[in-house]
C-alpha positions as CSV (number, residue, x, y, z in Angstrom):
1,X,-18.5,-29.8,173.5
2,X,-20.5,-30.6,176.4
3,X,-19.9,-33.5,179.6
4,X,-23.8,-33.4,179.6
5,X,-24.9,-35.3,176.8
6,X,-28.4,-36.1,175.4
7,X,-29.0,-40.0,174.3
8,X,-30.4,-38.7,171.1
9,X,-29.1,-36.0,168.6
10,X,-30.0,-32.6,169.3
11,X,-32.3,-30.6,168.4
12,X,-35.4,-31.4,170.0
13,X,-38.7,-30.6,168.6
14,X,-42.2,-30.7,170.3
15,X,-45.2,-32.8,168.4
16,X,-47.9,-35.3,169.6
17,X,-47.5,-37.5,172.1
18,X,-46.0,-41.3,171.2
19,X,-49.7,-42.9,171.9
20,X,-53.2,-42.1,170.3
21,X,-54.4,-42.5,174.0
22,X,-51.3,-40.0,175.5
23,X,-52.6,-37.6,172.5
24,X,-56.4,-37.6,173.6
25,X,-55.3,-36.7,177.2
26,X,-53.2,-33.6,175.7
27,X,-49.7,-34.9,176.3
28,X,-46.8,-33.7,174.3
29,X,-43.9,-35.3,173.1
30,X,-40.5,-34.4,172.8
31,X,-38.9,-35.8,169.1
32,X,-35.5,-35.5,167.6
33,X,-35.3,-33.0,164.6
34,X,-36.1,-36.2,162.0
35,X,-39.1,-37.0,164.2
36,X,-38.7,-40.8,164.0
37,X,-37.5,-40.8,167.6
38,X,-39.5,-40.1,170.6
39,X,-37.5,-38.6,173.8
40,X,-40.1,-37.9,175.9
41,X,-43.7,-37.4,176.5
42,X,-44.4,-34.9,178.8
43,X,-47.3,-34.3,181.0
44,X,-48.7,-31.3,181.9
45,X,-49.3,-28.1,180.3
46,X,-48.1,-27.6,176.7
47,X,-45.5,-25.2,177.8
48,X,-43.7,-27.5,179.9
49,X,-42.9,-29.1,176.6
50,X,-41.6,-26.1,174.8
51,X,-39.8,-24.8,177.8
52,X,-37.5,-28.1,178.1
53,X,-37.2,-28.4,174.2
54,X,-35.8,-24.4,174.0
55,X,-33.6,-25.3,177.3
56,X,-32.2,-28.8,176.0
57,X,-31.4,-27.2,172.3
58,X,-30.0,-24.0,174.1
59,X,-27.5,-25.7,176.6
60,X,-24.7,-26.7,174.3
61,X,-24.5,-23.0,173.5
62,X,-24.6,-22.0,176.6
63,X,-22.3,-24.0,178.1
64,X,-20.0,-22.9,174.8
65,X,-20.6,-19.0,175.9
66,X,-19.7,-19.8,179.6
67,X,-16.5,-21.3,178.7
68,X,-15.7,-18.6,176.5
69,X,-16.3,-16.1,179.3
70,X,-14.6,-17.8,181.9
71,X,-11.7,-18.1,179.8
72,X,-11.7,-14.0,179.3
73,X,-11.9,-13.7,183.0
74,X,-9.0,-16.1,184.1
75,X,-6.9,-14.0,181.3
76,X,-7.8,-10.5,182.8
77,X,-6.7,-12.5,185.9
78,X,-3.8,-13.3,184.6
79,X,-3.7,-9.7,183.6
80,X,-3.8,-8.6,187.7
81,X,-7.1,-7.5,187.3
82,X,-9.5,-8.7,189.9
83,X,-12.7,-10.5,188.7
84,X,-15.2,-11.8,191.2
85,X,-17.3,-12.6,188.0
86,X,-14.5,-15.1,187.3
87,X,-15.5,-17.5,190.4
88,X,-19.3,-17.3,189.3
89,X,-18.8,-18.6,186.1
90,X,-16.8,-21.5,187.4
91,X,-19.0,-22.5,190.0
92,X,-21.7,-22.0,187.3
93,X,-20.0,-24.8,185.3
94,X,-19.4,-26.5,187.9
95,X,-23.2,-27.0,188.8
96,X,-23.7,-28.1,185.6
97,X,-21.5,-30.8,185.6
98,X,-19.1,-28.8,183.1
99,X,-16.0,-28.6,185.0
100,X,-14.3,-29.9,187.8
């Protein structure tokens, strides 16, 4: 589970823009999975698109993997074992808005 949520359900696919007009000027949009809902249209090259759909779908994971790593650090801390790592992650998560 993530503090950063998205309004709509993840994931995100790419598709035409919301407009016929948006469409004719090569915008894409940004749809929920069932493609009813439009999140975004985005201007620009098509890759900008892609590149926030893969990063929006991708975040709960990686947020999940961070966690899951920062809680193996703080045990080998626990442990005595030094971890600079340990600090990174954190203030990784922290930047994110993931932890406090």
């Amino acid at each position: 589970m993530t503090a950063q949520k998205p309004a709509t359900a993840l994931p995100y696919r790419t598709g035409p823009a919301s407009t016929l007009e948006a469409n004719k000027l090569g915008i894409r949009g940004i749809w929920t999975a069932d493609k009813k809902t439009g999140v975004a249209d985005v201007y620009g090259h098509r890759e900008n698109a892609a590149y926030i759909v893969h990063a929006a779908n991708a975040y709960p994971k990686l947020v999940e993997a961070l966690r899951n790593v920062e809680e193996l650090l703080a045990d080998l801390e626990r442990g005595g074992a030094e971890n600079p790592e340990f600090e990174q992650v954190r203030a990784l998560l922290r930047e994110l808005g993931e932890a406090e």
